[in-house]
N, C-alpha and C positions, 0 to 999 in steps of 0.2 A: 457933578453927579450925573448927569444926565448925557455928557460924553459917556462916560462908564456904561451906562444903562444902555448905551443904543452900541457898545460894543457885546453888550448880553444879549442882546436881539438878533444881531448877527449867529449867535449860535442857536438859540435858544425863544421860542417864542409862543408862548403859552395863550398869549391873546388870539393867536392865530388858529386852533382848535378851542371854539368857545364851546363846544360837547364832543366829546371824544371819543371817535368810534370806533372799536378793536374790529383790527385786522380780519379777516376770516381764517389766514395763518395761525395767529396766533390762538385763535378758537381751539385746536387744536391740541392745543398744550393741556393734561389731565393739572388742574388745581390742586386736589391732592395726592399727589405723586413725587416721588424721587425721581428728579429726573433734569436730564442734559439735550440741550436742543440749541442749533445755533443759526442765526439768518447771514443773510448777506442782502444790504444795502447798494443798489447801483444806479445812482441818479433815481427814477422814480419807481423803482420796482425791490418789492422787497420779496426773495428766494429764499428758502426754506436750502441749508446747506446738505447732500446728502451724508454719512456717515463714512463713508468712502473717502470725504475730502475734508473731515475734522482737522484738523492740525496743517491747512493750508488756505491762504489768506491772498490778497491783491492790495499792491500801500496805494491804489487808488480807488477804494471801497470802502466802507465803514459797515462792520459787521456788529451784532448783538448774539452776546450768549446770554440764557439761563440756564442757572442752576440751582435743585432744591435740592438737600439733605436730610437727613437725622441730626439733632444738635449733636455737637463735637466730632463729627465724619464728614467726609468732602466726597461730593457726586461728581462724576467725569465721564466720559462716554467708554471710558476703559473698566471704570469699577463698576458700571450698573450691568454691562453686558455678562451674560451669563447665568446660572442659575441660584437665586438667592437660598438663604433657610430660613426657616420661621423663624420671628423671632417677639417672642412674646411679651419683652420690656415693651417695643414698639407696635404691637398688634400689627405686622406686617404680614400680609397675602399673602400676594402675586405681584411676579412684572409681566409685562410684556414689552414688544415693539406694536404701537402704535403707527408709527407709521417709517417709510424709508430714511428719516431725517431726524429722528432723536430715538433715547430708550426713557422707560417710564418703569417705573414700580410700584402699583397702586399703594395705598396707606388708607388704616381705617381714619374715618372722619373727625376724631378727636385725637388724631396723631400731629402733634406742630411740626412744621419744619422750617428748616431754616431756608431762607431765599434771596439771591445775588442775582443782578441783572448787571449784567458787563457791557458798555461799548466801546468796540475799538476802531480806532479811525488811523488808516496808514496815514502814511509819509506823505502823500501825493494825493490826498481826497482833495472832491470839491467844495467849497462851500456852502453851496446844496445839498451835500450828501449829508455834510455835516450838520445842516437845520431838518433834513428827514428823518436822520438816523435817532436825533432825542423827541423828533414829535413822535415816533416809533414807540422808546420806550416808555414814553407817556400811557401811550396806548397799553402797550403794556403789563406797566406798572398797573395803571386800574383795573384792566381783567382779573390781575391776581388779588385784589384788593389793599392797595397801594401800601403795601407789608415788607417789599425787598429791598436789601440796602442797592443800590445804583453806584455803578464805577466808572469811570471813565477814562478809560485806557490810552495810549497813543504807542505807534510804533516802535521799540526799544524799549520804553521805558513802563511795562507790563508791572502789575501787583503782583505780590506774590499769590493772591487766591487764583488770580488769574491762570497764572504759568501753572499751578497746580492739577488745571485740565489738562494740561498737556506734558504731561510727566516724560514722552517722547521725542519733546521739541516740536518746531513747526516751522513752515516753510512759509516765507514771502516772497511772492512773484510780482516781475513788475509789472505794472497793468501797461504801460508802454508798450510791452513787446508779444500782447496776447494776441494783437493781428498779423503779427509779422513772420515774414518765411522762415522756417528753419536754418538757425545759425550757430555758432558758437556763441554757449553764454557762458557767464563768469557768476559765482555764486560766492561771497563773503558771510564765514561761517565765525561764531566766537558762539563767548558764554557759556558758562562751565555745569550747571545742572539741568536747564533747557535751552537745548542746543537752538538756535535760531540759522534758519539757512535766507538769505536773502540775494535776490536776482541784481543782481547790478544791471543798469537801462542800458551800460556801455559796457567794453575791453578795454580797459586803462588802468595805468597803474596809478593813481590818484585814488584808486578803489583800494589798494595793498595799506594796511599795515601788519605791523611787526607782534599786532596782538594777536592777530585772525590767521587762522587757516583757510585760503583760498581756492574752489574748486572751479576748474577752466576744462568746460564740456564740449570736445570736438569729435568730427564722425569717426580720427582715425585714434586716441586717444584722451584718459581724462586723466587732467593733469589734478594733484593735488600738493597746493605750496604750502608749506608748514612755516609760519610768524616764527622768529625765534623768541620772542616772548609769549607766545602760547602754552596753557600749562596741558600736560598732559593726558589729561581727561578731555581736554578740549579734541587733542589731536587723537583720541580713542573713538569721539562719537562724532568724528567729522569722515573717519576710515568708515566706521558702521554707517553713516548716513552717503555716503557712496555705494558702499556695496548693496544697500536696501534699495535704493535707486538705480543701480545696475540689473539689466534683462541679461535672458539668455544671448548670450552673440555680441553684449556692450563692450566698446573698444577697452581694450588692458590699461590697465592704474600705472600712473609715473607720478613718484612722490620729489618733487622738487623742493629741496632745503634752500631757505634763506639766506642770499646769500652766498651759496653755491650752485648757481646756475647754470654755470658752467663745464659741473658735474655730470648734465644730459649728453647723452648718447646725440651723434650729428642729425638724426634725424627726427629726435627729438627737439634737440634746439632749433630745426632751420623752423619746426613746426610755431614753437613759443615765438619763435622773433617775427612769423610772419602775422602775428596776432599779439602778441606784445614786445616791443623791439626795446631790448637785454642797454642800449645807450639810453635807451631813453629811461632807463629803470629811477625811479625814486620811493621807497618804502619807507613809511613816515614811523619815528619809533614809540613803543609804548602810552598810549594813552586810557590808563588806567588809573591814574594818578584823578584824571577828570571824568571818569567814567560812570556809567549807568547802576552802578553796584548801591544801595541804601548803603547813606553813611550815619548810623544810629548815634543822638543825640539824647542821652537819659533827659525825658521831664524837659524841654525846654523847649517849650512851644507856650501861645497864646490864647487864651480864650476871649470870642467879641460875641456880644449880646446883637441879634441883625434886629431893627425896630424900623415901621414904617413899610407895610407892607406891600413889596411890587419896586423896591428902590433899597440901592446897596449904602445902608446907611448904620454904621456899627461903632456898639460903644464897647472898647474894652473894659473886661472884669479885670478887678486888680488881687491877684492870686499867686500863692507862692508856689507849691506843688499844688499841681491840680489834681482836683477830686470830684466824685461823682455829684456832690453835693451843690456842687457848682453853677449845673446845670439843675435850674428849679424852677423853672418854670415849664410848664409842662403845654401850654398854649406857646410857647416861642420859641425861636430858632437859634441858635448856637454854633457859632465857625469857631474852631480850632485851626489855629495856624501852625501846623509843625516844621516853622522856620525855611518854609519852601518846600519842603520834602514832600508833605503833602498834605490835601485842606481837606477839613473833615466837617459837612454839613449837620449836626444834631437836631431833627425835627420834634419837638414834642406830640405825645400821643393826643391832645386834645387840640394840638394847631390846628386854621383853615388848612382845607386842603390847599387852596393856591397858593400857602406858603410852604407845603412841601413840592410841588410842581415848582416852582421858581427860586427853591434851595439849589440845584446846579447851578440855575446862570446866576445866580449871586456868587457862588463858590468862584465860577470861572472869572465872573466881573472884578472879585475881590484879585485873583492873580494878576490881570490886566493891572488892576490898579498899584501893584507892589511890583511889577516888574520882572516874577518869575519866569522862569520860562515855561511857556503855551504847554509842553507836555508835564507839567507838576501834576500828578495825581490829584483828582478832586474823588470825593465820594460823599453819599448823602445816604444817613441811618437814619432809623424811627424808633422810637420810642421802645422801649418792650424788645425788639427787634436788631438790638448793636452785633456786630460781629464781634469775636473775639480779638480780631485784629486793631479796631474800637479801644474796648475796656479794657486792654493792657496799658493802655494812655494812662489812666487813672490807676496811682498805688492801689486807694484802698478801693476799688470795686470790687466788692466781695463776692458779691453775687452773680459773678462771670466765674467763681472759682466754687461753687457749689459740687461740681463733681468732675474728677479729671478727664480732660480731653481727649483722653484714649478711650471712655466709656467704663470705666473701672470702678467696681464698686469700693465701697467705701467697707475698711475692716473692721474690727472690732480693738476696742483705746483699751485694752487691760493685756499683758504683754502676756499671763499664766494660758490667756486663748490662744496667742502665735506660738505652737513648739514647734522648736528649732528644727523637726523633718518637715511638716509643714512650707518652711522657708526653704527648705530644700527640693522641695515639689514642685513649690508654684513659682517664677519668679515674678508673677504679679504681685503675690502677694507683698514678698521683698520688698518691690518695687515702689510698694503706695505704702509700705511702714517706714522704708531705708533702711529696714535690716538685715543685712549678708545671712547671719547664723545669731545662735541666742546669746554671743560673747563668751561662753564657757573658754573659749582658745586659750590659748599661754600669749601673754604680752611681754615685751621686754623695753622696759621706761628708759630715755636716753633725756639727760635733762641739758644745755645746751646756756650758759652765759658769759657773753662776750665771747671769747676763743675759745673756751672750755666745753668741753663735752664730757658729761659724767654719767656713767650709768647705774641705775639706784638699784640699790636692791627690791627683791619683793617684798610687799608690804599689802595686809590689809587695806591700811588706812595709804589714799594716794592725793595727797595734798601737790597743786601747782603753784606756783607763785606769779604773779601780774609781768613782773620784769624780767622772765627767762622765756623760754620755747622749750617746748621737749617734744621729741620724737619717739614715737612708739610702733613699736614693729610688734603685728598679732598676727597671730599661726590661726585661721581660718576652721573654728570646727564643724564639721557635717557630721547632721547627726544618723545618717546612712552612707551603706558602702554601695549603693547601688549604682550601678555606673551610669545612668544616664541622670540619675538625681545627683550623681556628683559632676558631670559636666555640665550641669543646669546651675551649679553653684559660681561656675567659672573659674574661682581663684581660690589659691591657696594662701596668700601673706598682702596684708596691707600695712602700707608705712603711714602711718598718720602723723603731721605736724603741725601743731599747736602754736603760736606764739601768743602770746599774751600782751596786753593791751597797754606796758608801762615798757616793753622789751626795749633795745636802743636797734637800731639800726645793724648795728656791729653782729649784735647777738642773730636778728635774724638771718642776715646772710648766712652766717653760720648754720645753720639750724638747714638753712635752705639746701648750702651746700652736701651737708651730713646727711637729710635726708632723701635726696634728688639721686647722690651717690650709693643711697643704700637701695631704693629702688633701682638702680640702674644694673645696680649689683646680682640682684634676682637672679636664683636659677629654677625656679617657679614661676607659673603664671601670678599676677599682683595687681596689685591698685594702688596710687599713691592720691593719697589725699591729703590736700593743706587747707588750714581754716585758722581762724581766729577767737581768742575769746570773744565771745557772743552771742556766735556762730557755729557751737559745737553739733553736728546733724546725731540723730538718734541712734545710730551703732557704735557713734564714738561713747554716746556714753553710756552705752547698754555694755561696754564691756568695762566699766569701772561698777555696775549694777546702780547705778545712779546715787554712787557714793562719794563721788568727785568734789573735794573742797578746792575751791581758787581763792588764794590769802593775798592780801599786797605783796609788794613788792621788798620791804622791808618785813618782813616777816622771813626773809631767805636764810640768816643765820638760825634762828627755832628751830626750824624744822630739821635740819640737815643735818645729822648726826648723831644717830640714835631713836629712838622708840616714838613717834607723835603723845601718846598719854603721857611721856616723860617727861616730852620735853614742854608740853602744853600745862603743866602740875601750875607754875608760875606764871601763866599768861593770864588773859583776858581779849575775850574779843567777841565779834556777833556775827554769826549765819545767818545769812538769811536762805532758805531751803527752795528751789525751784521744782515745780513737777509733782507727778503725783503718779509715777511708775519709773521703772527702774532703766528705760531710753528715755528716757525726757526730765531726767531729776538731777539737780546737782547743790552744791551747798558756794554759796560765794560771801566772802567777810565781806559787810557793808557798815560804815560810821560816817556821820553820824546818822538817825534817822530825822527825817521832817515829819513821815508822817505812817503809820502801822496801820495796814487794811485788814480786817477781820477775816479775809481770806488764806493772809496770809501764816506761814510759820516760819518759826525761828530757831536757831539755837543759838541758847548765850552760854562761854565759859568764862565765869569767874571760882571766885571759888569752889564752887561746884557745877555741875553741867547742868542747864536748866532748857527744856525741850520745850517751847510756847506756840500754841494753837490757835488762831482766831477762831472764832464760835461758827463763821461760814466757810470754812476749810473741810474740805473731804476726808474722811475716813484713808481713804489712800494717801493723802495728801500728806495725813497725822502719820502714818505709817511709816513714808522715805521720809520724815524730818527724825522721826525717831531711830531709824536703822542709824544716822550720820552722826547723832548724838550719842550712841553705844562705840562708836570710833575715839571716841576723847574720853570717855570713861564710864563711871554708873552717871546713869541720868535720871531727871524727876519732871515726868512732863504736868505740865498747868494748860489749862485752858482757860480761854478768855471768861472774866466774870466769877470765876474759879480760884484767882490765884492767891496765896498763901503771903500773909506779912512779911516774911521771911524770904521768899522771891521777890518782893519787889524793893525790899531793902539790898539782896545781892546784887541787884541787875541796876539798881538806879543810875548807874553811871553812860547806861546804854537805854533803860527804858522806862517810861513810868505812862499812867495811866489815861494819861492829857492825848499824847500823842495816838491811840489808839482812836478809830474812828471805824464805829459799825457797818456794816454792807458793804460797799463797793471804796467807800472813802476815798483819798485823795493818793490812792497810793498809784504809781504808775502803770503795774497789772498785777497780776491776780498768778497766786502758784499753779491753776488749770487753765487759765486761759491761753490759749494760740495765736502765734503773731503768722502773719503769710511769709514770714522769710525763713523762718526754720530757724530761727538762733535761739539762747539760751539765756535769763537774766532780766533784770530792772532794769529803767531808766533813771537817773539822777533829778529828772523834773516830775512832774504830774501830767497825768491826762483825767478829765473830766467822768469819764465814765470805770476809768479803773480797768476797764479792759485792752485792747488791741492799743498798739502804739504804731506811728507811722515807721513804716520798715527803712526811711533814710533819718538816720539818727547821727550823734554825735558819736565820739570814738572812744570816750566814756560811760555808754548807753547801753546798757543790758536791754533786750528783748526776751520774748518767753517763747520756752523750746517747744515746738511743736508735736502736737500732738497728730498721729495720722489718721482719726475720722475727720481731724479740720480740715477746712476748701486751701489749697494751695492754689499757685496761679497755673493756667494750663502748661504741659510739656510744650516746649519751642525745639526746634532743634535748625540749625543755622552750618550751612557749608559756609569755611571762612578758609580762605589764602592773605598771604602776605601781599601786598603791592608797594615794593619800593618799601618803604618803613613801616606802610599801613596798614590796619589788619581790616581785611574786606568781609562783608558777611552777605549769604545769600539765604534768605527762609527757605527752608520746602516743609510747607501745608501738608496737612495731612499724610505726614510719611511714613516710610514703611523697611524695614533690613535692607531693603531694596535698593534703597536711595542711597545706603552706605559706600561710597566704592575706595578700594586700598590705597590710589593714588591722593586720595585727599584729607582733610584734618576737618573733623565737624565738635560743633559746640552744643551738645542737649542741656536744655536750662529746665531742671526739674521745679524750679522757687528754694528748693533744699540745698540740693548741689550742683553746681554747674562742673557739667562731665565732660573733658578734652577728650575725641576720641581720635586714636590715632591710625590710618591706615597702615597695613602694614609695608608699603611700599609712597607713602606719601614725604617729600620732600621739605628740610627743615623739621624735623622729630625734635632738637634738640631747644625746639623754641617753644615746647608747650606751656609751661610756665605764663612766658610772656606773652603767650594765644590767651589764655584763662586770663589774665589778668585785666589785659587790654579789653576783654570782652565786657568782663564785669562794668569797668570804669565808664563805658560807653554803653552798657547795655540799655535796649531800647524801653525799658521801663523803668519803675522806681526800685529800685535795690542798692544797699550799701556794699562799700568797696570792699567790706569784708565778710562778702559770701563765699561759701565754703569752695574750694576747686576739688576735681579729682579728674585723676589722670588713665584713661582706661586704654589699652594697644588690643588691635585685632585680635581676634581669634581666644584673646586673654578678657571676654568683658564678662563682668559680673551679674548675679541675678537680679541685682536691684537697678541694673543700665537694661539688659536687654528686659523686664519684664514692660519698659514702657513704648516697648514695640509688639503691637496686635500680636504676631508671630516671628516665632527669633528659631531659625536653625543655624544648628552652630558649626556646619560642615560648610556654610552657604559663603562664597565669594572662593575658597579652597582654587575656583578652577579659572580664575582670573588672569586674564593677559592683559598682559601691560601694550603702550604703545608698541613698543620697541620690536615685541615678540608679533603682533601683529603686522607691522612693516617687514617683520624679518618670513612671515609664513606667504604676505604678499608678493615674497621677492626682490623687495626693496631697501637692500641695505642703508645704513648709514654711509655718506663719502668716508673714503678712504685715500691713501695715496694712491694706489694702484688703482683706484676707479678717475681719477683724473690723468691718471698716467697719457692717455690718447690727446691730452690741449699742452703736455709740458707743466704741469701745475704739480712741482711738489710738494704737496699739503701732507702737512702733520698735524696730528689730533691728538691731544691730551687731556688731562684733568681740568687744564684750567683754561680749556678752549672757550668756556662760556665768559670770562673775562674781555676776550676779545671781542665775540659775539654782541656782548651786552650795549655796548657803543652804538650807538643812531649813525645811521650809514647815509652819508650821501658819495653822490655820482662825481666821478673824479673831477670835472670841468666845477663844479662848487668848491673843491677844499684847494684849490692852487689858485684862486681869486685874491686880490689886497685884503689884508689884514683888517683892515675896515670890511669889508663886504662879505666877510666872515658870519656862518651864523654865531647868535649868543653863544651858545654850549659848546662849541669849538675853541680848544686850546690851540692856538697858533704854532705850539712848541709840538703838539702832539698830533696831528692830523690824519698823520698816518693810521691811527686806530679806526676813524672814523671809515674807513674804505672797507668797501667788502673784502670776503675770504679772494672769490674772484679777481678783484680787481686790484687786490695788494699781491697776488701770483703774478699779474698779468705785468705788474709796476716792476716790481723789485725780483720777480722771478725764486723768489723762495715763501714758505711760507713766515706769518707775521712770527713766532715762534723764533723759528729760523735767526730771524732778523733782530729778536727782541737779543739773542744772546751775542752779536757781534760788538763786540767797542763802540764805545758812544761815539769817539769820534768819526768812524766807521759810518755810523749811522746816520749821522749828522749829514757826510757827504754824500751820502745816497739820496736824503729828505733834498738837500738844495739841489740835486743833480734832478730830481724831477718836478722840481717847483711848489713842496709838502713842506717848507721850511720857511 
């Protein structure tokens, strides 16, 4: 322990300010204010950064931001700047600039705000800087009254609240070359929603990979090398962040492809080889695979109790999903280990203070001790004070979900208040109920088991069964012709798909394929949305009017074939009624009972249709169990305490008077209570209080549908690409239409629905599916695998997607240039053959030129070595792929193409004629 502890001293050393005396910088800073300010740490001097040089950094400096908010909005020096409005939730003023080095916007004095204190320390700090920079935020931290969560950043490997200041990306320069004469520098660009430009110390190719776009700044030109693993947003704002850096008179852009080096103009090339020489080239391939990207692990992380104060000493709690409840001690400290990813210090609101002062170097000491690596995120909360990025940790913290994170108020739970032009106006409104329109549309049911696809007629009464899927296709009603309340609607047909919770495997493929296809089929704007019994979101069942009965599996021959009161004359079964309005109501057979909650209602059919009330059930509640009870026939409703000899003679086989239990009982929830996951239904166990059930359940597990004045968990929305098999995600905090761009595929997770949204020129469209899926199974909180998807394309999204963006125009991206069209306004074509025509290089480019491409390239003198001295992932048989486009021209004098279509044995003697065999 005390190795450990004296490697926490090395960063961290609290004994060392035994009274802490703030800055006269940071004096500076307004207490209660909105506001963004950043320093810079250099050895013993701490600089106030001006605002001119926000979003530019030294990896041999360790800098501190703050930043205060409004709860659920993010402060940056881009969103404070300019003129605010009043706004009277918040008894907000005035801003001002204070001074040349932050903005500020005063806040009356019982306005809370939220407070983040960031250090980040490049690549190349000292170990000084690094013990200045947290006695700093000490300092700090108590001016502000030690209230702000603490991060602790490292070069690359930024939070996302972090990066959220810099929505523009940011520059790191190397502090190496700040005294040295003007030269040619080389700058290694990646990362696809904040772009990072960073100075390489050198000119070498041991800087290149195949994931980055590289920019090589010389007096007579700036070369830009496009990675051929680069995605194209990358190579969009690595062209924009050249030209934002190019002055009047800066030498002309030469876009050099990967791999085609050879494509430069002579004068071009003699320039690259006299600063990077073309033999010595080695470009290492894709590392993405091990990259900087969060790789979300639902729930699976550790909680340790820290005891012994001033010394890393922790007992694990033994916890199965963690819960807020967990942490209870409100005098002690709490590390969450999220399995590396990163360590989360919990201070309680009545701990000493020098146990929140020596929560980092315990945090750090705990990494030291586990072996992560030195840049794993550490971060240290207080009490009262969690971020949102925090309480998503925990399913049920409820009280992070008090009101959405967009600022939205909360509407009104009776649906006769939302009319359907309403929902056409606002898409906020939409947006926090999940209702498109008031369901009046035309539906057309497609019922779907094993290979069979059958479509039913219409019918009042719409009974599903547990072991089929059905799709349903609904015609979108607006209840105005106004054209901008009907572009605010977005869509005209949504394909809904249901599987059911007994379905086989066979069936739903099916279902998938039938319904995937009918959306695809669209010659309308649409939505496809897939979900599960459970899991049905509230427009799905606003357009059954919350009449929807779900029967077993074995109940499939009943129903099928004529009239439900017909066929129903002979049965017997039992409803049990969910909901208490006609989006969040549905009826599902349940046998046998354990145990009847006075909340809940019922319907039994035996021989007659008997509608049963518990005595603590809502007026509305009585209301949708009786509408579904007029579905099977006359009915004769009972309420608890009430009921007739004669009902409890009919129903004894389904209920009697034992099993009933007053108030909250042992039943699993309640027909009005709300779960945070938005699904529909009981649980088969109990929960103690009769209310909320944990949103990861069995797959047998009803939940209760949500209601929309309940707290949902806040909107997320997450940029995700494929890497290799994987699917990648990146948060952007605080986002805005803005951050949408065509070339990419993003995930909005409302708690309700998680929304794929598809750019309209983003690559792999045909894998959304497998994007939502993957998402869910991994998403970074508690939710089950059967949360509802919906699939929304550009230009085509709906009011209840774009209402949970601040401001949604719907013209907005229309003037979008791709890569392609930007290199092409640049001048800089793609290679062609005629552009290599000047070296003898006859290259051809096709469709599946990326195939060749895709291969990790080494330098011919590597792949003609013995067999043994080969690297691993080199096929001895195949080698030739491994060369570049250049350097397989330069071999075999045609391109790989070319080559690939000659006789194997053809091929064969070419491979051994130049030692690739």
């Amino acid at each position: 322990i005390k190795a450990i502890y004296y490697v926490l001293l090395q960063e961290i050393r609290p004994n060392s300010i035994p009274d802490l005396k703030v800055d006269a910088t940071f004096r500076k800073v307004a207490k209660n204010a909105i506001t963004f300010a950043l320093w810079k740490i250099d050895e013993d001097r701490l600089e106030a950064v001006p605002r001119s040089q926000f979003g530019t950094f030294y990896d041999n400096c360790a800098y501190i931001v703050y930043a205060a908010s409004l709860p659920g909005h993010y402060a940056s020096h881009e969103t404070i700047v300019g003129t605010p409005q009043f706004n009277p939730r918040y008894l907000c003023t005035q801003w001002k600039c204070f001074s040349p080095t932050s903005q500020t916007r005063e806040q009356k004095p019982n306005v809370t705000l939220e407070r983040y204190i960031h250090y980040w320390l490049g690549r190349n700090v000292s170990e000084q800087n690094r013990s200045n920079v947290v006695h700093k935020i000490q300092e700090l931290d108590s001016y502000l009254g030690n209230v702000a969560s603490i991060y602790r950043e490292t070069q690359n490997h930024e939070s996302a609240r972090f990066l959220s200041y810099f929505k523009s990306g940011y520059d790191i320069l190397s502090g190496a070359l700040v005294n040295s004469p003007a030269r040619p520098r080389l700058f290694q660009l990646h990362a696809r929603k904040w772009l990072r430009a960073i100075e390489m110390p050198s000119i070498e190719w041991t800087h290149f990979n195949s994931d980055y776009v590289m920019v090589l700044l010389t007096d007579a030109l700036t070369f830009v090398w496009i990675g051929r693993s680069s995605s194209g947003i990358e190579r969009r704002s690595a062209l924009a962040w050249v030209q934002k850096h190019s002055a009047a008179g800066s030498p002309p852009i030469s876009i050099v492809d990967d791999g085609y080096e050879q494509a430069m103009s002579p004068q071009s090339k003699d320039l690259w080889n006299s600063l990077l020489p073309l033999k010595k080239r080695l470009v290492c391939q894709s590392s993405q695979a091990g990259g900087d990207v969060t790789d979300y692990n639902a729930n699976k992380f550790r909680i340790y109790k820290c005891n012994q104060r001033g010394r890393l000493h922790l007992d694990q709690l033994d916890v199965g999903m963690p819960a807020k409840d967990d942490l209870s001690d409100a005098h002690g400290v709490y590390l969450l280990d999220n399995y590396g990813q990163s360590i989360w210090l919990w201070v309680g609101a009545q701990a000493p203070q020098a146990d929140a002062l020596s929560a980092m170097g315990n945090g750090r000491a705990f990494v030291k001790k586990k072996k992560y690596p030195d840049n794993t995120l550490v971060v240290r909360v207080l009490e009262g004070h969690e971020p949102v990025e925090f309480k998503r940790l925990f399913a049920n913290w409820l009280s992070v979900w008090q009101e959405n994170a967009r600022g939205h108020k909360p509407v009104s739970t009776k649906f006769g208040k939302l009319d359907a032009h309403s929902l056409c106006e606002r898409p906020k409104m939409a947006a926090d109920t999940q209702l498109v329109d008031d369901g009046r549309g035309e539906r057309i049911i497609y019922r779907v088991l094993g290979d069979q696809v059958q479509e039913l007629p219409a019918s009042k009464a719409i009974v599903f069964t547990t072991n089929a899927s059905y799709v349903v296709r609904y015609s979108v009603q607006c209840a105005t012709v106004v054209p901008a309340d009907l572009a605010s609607v977005g869509i005209k047909t949504i394909i809904y798909q249901w599987n059911g919770s007994e379905a086989s495997s066979e069936t739903i493929a099916q279902a998938d394929k039938f319904a995937i296809a009918s959306f695809e089929a669209l010659k309308e704007p649409g939505m496809f949305v897939q979900l599960y019994e459970f899991d049905e979101p509230p427009h799905f069942l606003q357009i059954f009017k919350g009449k929807l009965i779900i029967m077993r599996g074995q109940r499939s021959d009943l129903l099928y074939g004529g009239d439900l009161k017909s066929n129903a004359l002979q049965e017997t079964f039992l409803l049990k009624v969910y909901g208490d309005a006609s989006y969040n109501a549905k009826a599902v057979e349940e046998t046998p009972l354990s145990s009847i909650s006075s909340k809940d209602c019922y319907v039994i059919k035996t021989s007659h249709v008997w509608v049963w009330c518990g005595q603590s059930s809502t007026g509305d509640a009585r209301e949708m169990a009786k509408s579904v009870g007029g579905l099977l026939g006359e009915s004769s409703l009972m309420l608890e305490g009430k009921e007739s000899k004669e009902f409890w003679q009919s129903v004894a086989m389904y209920f009697n008077q034992s099993l009933v239990i007053n108030g909250n009982g042992n039943s699993c929830s309640s027909s009005t209570t709300s779960s945070s996951s938005g699904a529909g239904s009981m649980c088969n166990g109990s929960s103690s209080n009769g209310g909320n059930v944990s949103p990861t359940l069995s797959n047998n597990c009803y939940l209760n549908t949500s209601v929309p004045s309940k707290p949902r968990p806040p909107v997320q929305l997450f940029l995700v690409w494929w890497a290799q098999k994987t699917l990648r995600y990146e948060e952007i905090l605080g986002f805005a239409q803005q951050d949408l761009s065509a070339d990419c595929t993003y995930i909005l997770d409302t708690g309700t629905l998680t929304y794929v949204w598809l750019g309209s020129q983003a690559p792999q469209q045909d894998r959304y599916t497998a994007i939502a899926q993957s998402y869910v199974q991994n998403a970074p909180f508690g939710r089950r695998p059967a949360t509802a998807l919906a699939v929304v394309k550009q230009y085509q999204e709906p009011n209840v997607f774009k209402g949970f963006f601040e401001s949604w125009q719907n013209d907005y991206g229309k003037n979008f240039l791709s890569y392609e069209k930007i290199r092409q306004d640049l001048g800089s074509a793609t290679p062609t053959a005629s552009a290599l025509a000047n070296v003898d290089s006859p290259l051809l480019l096709n469709n599946q030129q990326k195939d060749f491409d895709n291969h990790k390239k080494y330098p011919i003198q590597v792949l003609v070595q013995e067999m043994d001295m080969l690297p691993t992932e080199i096929n001895p048989l195949k080698r030739e792929i491994h060369l570049t486009h250049d350097d397989f021209v330069s071999v075999f004098k045609m391109s790989f193409y070319e080559f690939d279509e000659l006789p194997k044995w053809k091929k064969t003697e070419l491979k051994k004629q130049f030692k690739l065999f």
